[in-house]
C-alpha positions as a Markdown table, in Angstrom:
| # | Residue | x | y | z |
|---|---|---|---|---|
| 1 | Unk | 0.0 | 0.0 | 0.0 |
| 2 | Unk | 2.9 | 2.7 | 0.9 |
| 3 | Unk | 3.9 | 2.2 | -2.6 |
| 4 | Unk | 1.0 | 3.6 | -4.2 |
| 5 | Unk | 1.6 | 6.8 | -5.9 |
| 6 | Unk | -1.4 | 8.1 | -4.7 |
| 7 | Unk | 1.0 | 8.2 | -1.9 |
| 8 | Unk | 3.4 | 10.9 | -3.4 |
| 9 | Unk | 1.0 | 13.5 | -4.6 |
| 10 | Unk | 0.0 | 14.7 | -1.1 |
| 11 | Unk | 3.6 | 17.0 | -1.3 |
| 12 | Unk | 3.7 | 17.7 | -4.6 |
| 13 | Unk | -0.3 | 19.3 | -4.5 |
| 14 | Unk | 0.2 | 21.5 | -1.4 |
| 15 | Unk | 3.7 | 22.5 | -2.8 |
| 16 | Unk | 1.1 | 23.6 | -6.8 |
| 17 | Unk | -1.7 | 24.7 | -4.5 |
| 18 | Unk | 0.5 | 27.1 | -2.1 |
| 19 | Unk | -0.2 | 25.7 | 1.1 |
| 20 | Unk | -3.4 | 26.3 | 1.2 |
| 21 | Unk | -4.1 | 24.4 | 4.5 |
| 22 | Unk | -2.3 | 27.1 | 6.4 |
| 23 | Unk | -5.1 | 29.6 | 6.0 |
| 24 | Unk | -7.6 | 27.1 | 7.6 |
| 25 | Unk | -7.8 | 25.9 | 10.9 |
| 26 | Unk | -8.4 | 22.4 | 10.3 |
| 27 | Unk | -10.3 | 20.0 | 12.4 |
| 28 | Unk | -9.7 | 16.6 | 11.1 |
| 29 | Unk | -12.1 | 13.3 | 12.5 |
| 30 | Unk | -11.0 | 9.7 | 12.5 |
| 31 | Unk | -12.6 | 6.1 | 14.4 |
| 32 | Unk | -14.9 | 3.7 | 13.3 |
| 33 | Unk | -18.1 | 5.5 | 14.2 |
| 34 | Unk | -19.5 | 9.0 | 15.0 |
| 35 | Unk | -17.2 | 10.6 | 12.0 |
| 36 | Unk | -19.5 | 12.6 | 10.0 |
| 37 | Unk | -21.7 | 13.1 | 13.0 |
| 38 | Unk | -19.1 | 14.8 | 14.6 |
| 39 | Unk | -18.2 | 16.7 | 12.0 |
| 40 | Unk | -21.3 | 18.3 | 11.6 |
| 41 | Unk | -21.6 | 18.7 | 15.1 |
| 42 | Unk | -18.0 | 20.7 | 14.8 |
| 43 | Unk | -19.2 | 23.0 | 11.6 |
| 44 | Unk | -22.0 | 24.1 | 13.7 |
| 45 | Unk | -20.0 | 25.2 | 16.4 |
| 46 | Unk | -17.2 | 26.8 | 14.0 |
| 47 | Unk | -20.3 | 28.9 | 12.7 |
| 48 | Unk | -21.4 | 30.5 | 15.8 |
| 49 | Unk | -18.5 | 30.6 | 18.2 |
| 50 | Unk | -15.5 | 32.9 | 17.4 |
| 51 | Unk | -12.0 | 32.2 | 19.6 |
| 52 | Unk | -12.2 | 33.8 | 23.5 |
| 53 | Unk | -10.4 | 36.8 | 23.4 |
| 54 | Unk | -12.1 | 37.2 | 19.7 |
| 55 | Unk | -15.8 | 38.4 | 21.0 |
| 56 | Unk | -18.9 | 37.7 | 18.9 |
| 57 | Unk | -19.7 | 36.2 | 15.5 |
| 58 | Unk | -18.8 | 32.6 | 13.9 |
| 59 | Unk | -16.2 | 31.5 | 11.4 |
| 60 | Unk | -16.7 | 30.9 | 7.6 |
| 61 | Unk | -16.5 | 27.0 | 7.6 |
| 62 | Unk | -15.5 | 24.4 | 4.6 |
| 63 | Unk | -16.6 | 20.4 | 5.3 |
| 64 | Unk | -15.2 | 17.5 | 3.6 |
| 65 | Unk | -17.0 | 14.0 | 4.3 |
| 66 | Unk | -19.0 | 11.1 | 3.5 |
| 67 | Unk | -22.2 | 12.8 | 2.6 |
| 68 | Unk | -21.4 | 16.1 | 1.0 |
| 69 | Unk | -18.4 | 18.6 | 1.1 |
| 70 | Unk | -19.4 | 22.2 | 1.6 |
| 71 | Unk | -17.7 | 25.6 | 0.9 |
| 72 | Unk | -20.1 | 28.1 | 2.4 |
| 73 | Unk | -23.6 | 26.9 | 1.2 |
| 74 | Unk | -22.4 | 25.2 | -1.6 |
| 75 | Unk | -22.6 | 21.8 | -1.8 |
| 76 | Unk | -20.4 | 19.0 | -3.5 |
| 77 | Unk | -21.3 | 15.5 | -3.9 |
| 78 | Unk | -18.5 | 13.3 | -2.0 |
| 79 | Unk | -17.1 | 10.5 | -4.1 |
| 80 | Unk | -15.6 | 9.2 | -0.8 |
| 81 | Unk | -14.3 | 9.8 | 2.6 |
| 82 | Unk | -11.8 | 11.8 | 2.2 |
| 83 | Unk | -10.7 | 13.0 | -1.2 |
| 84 | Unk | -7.3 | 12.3 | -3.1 |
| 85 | Unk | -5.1 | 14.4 | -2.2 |
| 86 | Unk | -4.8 | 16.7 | -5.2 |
| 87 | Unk | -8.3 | 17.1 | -5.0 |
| 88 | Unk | -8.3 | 17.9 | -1.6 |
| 89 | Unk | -5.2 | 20.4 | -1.8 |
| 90 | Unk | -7.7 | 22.2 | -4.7 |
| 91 | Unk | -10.7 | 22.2 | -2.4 |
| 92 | Unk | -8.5 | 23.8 | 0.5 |
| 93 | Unk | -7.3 | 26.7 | -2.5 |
| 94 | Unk | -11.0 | 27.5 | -3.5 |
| 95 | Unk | -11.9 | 27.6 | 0.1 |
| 96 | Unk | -8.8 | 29.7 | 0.6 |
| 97 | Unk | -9.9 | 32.0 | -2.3 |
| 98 | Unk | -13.7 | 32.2 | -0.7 |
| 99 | Unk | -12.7 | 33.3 | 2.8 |
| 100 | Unk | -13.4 | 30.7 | 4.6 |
| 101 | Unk | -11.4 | 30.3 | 7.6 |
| 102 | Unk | -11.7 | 26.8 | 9.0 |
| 103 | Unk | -12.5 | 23.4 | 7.9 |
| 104 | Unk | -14.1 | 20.0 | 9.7 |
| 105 | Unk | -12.7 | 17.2 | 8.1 |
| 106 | Unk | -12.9 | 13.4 | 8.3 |
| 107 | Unk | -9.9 | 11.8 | 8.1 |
| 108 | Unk | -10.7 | 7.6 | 7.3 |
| 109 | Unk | -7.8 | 5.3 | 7.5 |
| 110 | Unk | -7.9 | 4.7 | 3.5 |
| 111 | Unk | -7.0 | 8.4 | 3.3 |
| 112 | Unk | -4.1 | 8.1 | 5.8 |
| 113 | Unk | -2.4 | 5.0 | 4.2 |
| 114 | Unk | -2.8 | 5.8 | 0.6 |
| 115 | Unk | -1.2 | 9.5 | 1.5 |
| 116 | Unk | -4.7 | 11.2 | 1.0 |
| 117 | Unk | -3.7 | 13.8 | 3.5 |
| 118 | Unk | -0.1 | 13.9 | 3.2 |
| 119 | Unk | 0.8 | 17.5 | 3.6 |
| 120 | Unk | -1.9 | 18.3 | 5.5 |
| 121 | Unk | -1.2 | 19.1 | 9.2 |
| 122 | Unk | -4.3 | 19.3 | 11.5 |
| 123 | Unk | -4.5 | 22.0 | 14.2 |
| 124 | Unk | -6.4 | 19.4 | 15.8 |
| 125 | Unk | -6.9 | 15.6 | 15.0 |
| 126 | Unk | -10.1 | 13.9 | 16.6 |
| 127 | Unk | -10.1 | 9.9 | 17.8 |
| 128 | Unk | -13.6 | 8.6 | 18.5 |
| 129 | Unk | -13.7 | 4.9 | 18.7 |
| 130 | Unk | -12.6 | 1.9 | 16.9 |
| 131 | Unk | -13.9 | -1.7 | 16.2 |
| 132 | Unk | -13.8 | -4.3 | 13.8 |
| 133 | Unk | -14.7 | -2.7 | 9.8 |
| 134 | Unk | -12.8 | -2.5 | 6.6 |
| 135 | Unk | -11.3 | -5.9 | 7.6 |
| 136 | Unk | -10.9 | -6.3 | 3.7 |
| 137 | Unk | -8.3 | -3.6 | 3.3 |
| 138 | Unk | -6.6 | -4.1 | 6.7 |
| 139 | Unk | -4.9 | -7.2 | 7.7 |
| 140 | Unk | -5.9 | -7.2 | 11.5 |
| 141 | Unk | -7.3 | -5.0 | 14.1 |
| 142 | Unk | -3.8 | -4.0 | 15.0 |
| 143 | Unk | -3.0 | -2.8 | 11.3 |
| 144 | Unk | -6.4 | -0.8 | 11.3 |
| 145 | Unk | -5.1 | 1.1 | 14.9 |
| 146 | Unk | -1.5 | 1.6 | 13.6 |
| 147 | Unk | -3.7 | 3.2 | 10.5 |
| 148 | Unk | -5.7 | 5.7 | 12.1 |
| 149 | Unk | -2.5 | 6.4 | 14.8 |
| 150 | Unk | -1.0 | 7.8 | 11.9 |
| 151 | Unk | -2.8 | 10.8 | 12.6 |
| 152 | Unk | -1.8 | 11.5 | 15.8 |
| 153 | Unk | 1.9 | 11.9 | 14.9 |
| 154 | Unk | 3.6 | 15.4 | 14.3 |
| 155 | Unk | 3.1 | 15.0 | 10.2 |
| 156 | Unk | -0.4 | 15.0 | 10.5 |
| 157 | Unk | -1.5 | 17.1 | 13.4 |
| 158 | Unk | -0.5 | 19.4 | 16.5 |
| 159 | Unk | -2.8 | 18.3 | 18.8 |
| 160 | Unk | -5.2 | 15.8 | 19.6 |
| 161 | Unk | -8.0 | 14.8 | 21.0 |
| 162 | Unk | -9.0 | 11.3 | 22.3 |
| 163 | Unk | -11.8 | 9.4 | 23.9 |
| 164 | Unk | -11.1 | 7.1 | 26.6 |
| 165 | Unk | -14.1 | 5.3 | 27.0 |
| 166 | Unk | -12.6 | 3.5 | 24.1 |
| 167 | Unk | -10.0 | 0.5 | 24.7 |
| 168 | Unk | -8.1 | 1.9 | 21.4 |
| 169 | Unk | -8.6 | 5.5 | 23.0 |
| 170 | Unk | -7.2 | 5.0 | 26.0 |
| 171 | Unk | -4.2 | 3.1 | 24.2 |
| 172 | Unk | -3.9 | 6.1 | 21.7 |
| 173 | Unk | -3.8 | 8.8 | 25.0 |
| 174 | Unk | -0.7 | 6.8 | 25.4 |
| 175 | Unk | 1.0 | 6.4 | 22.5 |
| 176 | Unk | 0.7 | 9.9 | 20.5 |
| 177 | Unk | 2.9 | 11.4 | 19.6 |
| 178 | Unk | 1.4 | 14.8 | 20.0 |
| 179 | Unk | -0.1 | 16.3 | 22.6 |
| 180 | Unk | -3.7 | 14.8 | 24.1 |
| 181 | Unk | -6.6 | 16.2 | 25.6 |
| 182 | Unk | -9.1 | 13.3 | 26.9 |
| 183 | Unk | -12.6 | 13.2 | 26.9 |
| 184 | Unk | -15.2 | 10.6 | 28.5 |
| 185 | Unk | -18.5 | 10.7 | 28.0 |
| 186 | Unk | -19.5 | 8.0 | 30.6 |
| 187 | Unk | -17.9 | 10.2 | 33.1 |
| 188 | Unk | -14.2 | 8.7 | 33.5 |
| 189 | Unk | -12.8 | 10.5 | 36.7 |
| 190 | Unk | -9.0 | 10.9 | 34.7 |
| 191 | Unk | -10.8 | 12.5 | 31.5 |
| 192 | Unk | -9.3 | 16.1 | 30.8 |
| 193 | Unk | -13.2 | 17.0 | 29.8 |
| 194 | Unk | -16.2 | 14.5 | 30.7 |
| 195 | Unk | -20.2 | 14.7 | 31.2 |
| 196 | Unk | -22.2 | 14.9 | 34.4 |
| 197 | Unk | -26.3 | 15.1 | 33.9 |
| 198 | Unk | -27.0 | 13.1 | 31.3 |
| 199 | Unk | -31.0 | 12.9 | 30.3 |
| 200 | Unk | -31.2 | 10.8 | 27.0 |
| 201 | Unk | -34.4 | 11.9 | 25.6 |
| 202 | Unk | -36.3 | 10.5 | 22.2 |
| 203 | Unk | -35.2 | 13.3 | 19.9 |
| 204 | Unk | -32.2 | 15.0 | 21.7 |
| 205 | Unk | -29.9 | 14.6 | 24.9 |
| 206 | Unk | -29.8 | 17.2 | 27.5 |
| 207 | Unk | -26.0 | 17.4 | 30.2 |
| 208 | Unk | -23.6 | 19.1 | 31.6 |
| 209 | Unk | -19.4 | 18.9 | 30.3 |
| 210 | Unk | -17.1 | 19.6 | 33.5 |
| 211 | Unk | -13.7 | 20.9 | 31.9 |
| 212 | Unk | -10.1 | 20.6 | 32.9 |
| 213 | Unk | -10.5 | 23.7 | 35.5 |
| 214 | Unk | -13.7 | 22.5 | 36.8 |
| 215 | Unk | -15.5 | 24.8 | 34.4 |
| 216 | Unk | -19.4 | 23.7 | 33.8 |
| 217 | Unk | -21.0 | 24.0 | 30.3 |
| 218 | Unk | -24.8 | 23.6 | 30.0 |
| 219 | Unk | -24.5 | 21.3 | 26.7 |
| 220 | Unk | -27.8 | 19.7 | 24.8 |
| 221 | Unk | -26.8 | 17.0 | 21.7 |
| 222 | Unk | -29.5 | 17.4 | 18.6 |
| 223 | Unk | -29.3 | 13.9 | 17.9 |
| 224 | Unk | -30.9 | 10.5 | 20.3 |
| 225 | Unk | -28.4 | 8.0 | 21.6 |
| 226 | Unk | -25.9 | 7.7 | 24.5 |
| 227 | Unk | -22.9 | 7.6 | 21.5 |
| 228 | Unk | -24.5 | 10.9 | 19.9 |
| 229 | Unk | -23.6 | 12.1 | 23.1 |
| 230 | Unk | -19.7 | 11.1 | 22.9 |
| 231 | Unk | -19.7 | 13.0 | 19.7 |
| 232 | Unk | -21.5 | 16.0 | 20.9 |
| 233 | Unk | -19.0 | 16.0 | 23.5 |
| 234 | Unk | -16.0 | 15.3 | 21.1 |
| 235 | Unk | -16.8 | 18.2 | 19.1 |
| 236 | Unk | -17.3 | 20.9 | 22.1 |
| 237 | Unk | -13.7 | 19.5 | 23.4 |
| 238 | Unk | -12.1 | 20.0 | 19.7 |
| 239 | Unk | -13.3 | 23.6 | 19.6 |
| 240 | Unk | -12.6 | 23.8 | 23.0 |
| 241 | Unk | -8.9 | 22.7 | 22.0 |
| 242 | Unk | -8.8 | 24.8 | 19.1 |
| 243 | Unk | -9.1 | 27.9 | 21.7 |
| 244 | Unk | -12.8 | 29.1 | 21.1 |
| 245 | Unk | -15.2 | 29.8 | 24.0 |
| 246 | Unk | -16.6 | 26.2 | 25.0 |
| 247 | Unk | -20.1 | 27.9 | 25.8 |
| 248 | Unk | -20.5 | 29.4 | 22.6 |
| 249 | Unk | -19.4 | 26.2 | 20.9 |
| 250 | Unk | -21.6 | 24.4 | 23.0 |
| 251 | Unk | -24.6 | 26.1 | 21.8 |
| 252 | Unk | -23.6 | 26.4 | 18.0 |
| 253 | Unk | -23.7 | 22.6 | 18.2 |
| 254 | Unk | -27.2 | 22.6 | 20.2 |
| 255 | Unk | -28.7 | 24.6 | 16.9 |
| 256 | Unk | -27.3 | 21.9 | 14.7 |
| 257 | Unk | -30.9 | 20.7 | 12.8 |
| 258 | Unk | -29.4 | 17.3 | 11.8 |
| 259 | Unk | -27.0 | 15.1 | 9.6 |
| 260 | Unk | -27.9 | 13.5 | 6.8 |
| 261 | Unk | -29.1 | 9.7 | 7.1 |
| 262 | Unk | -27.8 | 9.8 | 10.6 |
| 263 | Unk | -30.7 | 9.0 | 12.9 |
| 264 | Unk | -32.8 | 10.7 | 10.3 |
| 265 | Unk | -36.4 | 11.6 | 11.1 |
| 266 | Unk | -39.2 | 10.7 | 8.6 |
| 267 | Unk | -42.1 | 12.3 | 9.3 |
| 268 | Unk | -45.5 | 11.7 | 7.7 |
| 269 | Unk | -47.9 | 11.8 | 10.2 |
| 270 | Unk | -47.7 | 8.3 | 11.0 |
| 271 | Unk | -48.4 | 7.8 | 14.7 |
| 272 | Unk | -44.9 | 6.1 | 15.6 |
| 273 | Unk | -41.6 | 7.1 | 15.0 |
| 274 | Unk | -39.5 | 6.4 | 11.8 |
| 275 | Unk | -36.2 | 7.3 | 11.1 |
| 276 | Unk | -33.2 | 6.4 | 8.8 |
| 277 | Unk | -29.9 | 5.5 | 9.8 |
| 278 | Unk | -26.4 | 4.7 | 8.3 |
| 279 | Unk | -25.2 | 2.1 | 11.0 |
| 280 | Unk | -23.4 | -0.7 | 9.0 |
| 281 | Unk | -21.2 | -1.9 | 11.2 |
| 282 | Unk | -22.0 | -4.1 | 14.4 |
| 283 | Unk | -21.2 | -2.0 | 17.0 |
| 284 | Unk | -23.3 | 0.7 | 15.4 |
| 285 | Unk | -26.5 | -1.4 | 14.9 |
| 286 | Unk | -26.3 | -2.1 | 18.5 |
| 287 | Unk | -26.0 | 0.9 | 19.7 |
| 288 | Unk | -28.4 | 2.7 | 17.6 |
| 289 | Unk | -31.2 | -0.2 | 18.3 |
| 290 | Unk | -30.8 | -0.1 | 21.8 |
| 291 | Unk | -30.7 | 3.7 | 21.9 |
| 292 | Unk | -34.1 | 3.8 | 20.2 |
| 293 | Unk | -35.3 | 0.7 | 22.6 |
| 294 | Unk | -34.9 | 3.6 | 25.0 |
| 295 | Unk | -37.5 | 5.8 | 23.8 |
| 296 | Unk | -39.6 | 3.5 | 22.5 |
| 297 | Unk | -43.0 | 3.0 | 23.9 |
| 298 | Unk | -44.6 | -0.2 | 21.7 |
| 299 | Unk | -42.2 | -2.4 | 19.7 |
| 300 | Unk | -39.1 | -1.8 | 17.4 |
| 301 | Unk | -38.4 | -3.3 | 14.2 |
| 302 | Unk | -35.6 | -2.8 | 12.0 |
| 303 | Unk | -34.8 | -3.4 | 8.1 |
| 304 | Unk | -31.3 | -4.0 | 7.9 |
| 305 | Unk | -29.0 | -5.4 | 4.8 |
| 306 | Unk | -25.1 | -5.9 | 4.5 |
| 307 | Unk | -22.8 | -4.5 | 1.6 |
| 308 | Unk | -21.6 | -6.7 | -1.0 |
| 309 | Unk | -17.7 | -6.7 | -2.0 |
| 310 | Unk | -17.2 | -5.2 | 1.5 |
| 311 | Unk | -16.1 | -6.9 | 5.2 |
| 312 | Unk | -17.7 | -10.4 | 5.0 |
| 313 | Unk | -17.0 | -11.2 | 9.1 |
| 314 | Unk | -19.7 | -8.6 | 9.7 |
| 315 | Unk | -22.4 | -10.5 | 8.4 |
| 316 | Unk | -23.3 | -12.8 | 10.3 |
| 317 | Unk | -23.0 | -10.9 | 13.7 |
| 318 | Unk | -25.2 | -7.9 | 12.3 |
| 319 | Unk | -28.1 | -10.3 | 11.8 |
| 320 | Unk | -27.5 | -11.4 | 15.0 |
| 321 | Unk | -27.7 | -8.1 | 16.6 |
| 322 | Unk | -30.9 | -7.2 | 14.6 |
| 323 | Unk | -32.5 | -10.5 | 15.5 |
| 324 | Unk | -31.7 | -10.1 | 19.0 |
| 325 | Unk | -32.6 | -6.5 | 19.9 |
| 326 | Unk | -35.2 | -5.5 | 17.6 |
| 327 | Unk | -38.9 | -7.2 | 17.7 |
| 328 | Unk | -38.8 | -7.3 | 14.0 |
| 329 | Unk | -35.6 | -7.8 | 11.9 |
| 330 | Unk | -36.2 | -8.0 | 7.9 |
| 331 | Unk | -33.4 | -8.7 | 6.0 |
| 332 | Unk | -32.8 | -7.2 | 2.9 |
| 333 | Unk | -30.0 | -6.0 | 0.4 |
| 334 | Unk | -27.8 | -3.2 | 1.0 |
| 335 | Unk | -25.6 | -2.8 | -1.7 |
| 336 | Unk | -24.9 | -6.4 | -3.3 |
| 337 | Unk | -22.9 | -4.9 | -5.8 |
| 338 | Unk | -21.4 | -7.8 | -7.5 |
| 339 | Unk | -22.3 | -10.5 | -4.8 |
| 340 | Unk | -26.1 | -12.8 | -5.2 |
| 341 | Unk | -27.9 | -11.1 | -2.9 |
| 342 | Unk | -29.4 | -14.4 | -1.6 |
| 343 | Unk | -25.9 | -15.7 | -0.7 |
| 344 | Unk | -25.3 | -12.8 | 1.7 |
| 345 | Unk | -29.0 | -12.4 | 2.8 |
| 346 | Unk | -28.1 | -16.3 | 4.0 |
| 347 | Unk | -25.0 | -15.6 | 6.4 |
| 348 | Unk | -27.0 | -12.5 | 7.9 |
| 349 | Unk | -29.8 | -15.5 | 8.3 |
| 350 | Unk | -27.2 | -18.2 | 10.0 |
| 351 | Unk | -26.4 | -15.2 | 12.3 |
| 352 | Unk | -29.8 | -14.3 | 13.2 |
| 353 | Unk | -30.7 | -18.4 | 13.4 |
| 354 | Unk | -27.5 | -18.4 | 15.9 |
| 355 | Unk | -29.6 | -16.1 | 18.8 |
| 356 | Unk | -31.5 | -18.3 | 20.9 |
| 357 | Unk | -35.5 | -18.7 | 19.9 |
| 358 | Unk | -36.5 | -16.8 | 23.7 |
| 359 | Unk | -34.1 | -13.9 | 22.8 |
| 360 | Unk | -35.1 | -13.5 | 19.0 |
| 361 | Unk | -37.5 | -10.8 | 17.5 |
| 362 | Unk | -39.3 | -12.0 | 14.7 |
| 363 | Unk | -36.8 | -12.5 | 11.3 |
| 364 | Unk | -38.1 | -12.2 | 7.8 |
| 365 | Unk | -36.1 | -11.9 | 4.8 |
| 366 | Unk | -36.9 | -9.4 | 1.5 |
| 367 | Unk | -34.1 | -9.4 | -1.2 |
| 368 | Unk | -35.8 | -6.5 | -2.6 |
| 369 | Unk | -34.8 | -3.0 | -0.5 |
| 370 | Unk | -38.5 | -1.8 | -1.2 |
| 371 | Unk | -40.6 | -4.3 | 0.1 |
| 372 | Unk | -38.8 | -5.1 | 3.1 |
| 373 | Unk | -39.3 | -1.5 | 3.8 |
| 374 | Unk | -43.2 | -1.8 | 3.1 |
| 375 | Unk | -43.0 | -5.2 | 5.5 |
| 376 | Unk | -41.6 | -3.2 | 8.4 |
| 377 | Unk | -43.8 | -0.4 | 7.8 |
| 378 | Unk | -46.9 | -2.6 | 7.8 |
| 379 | Unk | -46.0 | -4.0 | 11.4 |
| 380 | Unk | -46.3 | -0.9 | 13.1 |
| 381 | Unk | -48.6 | 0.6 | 15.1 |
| 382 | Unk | -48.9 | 3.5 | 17.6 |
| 383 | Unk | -45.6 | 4.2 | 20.4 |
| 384 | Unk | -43.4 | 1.7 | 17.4 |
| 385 | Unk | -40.7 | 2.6 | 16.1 |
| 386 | Unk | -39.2 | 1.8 | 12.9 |
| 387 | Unk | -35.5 | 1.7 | 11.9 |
| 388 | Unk | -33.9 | 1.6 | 8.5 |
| 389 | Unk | -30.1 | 0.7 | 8.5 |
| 390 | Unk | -27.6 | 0.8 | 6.7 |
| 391 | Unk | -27.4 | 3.0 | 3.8 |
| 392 | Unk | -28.5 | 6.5 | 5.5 |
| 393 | Unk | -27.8 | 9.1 | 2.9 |
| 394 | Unk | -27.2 | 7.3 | 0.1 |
| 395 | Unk | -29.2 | 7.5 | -3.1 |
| 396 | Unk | -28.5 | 4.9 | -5.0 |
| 397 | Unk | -28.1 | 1.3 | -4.8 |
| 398 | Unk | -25.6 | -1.0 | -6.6 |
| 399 | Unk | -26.5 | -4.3 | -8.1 |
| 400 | Unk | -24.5 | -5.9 | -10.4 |
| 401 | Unk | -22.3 | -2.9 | -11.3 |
| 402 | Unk | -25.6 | -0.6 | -11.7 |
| 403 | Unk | -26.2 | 1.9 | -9.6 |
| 404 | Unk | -30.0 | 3.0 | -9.7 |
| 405 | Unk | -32.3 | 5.6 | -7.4 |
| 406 | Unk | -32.8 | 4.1 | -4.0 |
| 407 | Unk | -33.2 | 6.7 | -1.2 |
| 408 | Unk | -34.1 | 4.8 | 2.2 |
| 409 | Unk | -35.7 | 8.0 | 3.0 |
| 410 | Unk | -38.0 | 8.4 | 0.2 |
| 411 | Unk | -38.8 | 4.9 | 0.5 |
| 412 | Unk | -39.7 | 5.0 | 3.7 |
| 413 | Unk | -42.0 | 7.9 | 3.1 |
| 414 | Unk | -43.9 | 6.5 | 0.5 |
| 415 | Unk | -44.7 | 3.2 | 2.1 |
| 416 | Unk | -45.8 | 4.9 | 5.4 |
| 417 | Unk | -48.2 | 7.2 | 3.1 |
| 418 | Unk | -49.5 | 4.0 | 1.3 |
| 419 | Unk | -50.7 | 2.6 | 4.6 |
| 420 | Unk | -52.4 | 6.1 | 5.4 |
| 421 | Unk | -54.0 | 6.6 | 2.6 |
């Protein structure tokens, strides 16, 4: 892989491009989960919170991601992650040339072995979990850590900041080899910054951060879910870092109205809640199912599929999870790309078969997205709550090399409207 020469234009584009990057100050994201979150969360703080000693007014702010990248208001389709690097030096120059002042960035471990962000040097460099995924580009756990380490050397950032409720965190606090600030979001007494007052509610979480000089900060996360508050948290403590008023960062991340596919909201005056999600990973179905379990009154059924081409080892463990903590699980495609559909739909099955029959929901299985969306949809009544996982913001799904329409959202709307109407 460090032969690519993807790997040599990093240099050579900052060196065309004029340093770019040094205009910015650049947030960049990396872990397994809560990257894009995050980095919405941070973009909405950048906006409204100016440094301490600057007084009033917000920053003009770029973001690079999985969804979209934004200069300003305008929006870019993303192709990936993070973008090559000669693309990325460009979008730092027109950024540069629009006067915009700061950037939130994620940084995935492709970009940071295949040089992506070579020359780039992040005023602050953000760690917020890790567990088992891309397990078909790295050889082993231990080769994705050393990946996303990478970014917490003095080539790639000046200072970082690290959760410790992680294993890998906690490791990383360690091993830097810059300077960290910790942060615990399940309160961890020898966090730098951690939560107290914690109120999970359906739609948003209400607590308080404690910093490093005992300073309280009345923060509230616009997303549901225990882990959307490690990210609300990671962001306050990265603008924190990067030396604006935590308040004021606090509450440009309370206005935040959302992120795309995350824990999306579809509302069409169905009398239970629906929402959209882009948890892929097995950790993240957990979490997300048993946040919702949370504020769910009735019953909770999820439609969940598994990528083709992609991390096989998942499969079978994310129809367990969906089998075991949701009282519906329909299995369905994702993206099959070039796989049969059927042959992966059958390891998420042997996964779901694995949970004993007194701990399982109900399993049903739908190769086609649509209809497994209309099955779950037909199951639920009043205080439910329906999930669709997986593909969050995505518009399109791949089979067999084509990519057509396929927006869970839309979906999901039109089938709750057909069982109004």
């Amino acid at each position: 892989m460090v032969d690519d020469p993807r790997a040599r234009m990093g240099e050579l584009a900052v060196t065309i491009y004029g340093h770019p990057g040094r205009d910015l100050l650049q947030i960049g994201i990396t872990g397994t989960s809560g990257k894009t979150t995050t980095a919405y969360l941070v973009e909405g703080g950048l906006k409204t919170a100016r440094g301490t000693d600057e007084g009033g007014g917000g920053r003009r702010v770029g973001l690079i991601g999985t969804v979209e990248m934004r200069i300003g208001e305008e929006r870019i389709k993303s192709e990936r992650t993070t973008p090559e690097a000669t693309d990325l030096q460009a979008l730092f120059a027109v950024m540069r040339e629009r006067g915009t002042d700061a950037v939130a960035m994620e940084v995935s471990s492709h970009a940071l072995v295949l040089g992506r962000v070579d020359g780039c040097v992040f005023d602050i460099a953000v760690f917020t979990n890790l567990s088992p995924e891309h397990m078909e580009f790295h050889s082993d756990m231990e080769d994705y850590f050393r990946a996303k380490a990478q970014l917490f050397t003095p080539e790639r950032s000046r200072l970082g900041v690290v959760n410790v409720d992680d294993e890998y965190g906690r490791r990383l606090a360690k091993e830097a080899g810059v300077p960290v600030v910790t942060y615990s979001a399940e309160g961890h007494p020898d966090a730098d910054w951690r939560t107290e007052d914690v109120r999970v509610g359906p739609m948003d979480s209400s607590f308080t951060v404690i910093g490093p000089e005992d300073e309280r900060i009345a923060a509230r996360s616009p997303l549901p879910g225990p882990f959307n508050v490690a990210n609300t948290l990671a962001a306050i403590v990265a603008l924190a870092a990067a030396g604006l008023d935590p308040q004021a960062a606090a509450d440009g991340i309370a206005a935040v109205p959302g992120v795309p596919g995350r824990l999306e909201r579809v509302d069409a005056g169905q009398p239970y809640l629906a929402v959209v999600d882009y948890a892929h990973k097995t950790d993240a179905v957990e979490s997300v199912l048993r946040a919702l379990r949370r504020v769910t009154e009735g019953r909770v059924h999820v439609v969940l599929g598994c990528g083709g081409d992609r991390d096989t080892t998942k499969r079978a463990p994310m129809g367990a999870a969906a089998a075991r903590l949701a009282d519906t699980a329909v299995l369905t495609s994702d993206n099959p790309r070039s796989e049969d559909p059927l042959a992966i739909l059958a390891t998420m099955l042997q996964g779901a078969a694995s949970v004993p029959a007194h701990e399982r929901g109900e399993v049903q299985v739908f190769e086609d997205r649509a209809a497994a969306i209309a099955a779950a949809v037909a199951r639920a009544r009043p205080g439910d709550t329906v999930l669709v996982a997986g593909k969050g913001h995505e518009q399109g799904q791949d089979i067999a090399g084509v990519v057509r329409p396929f927006d869970d959202r839309q979906v999901l709307r039109e089938a709750i409207k057909k069982t109004q109407g």
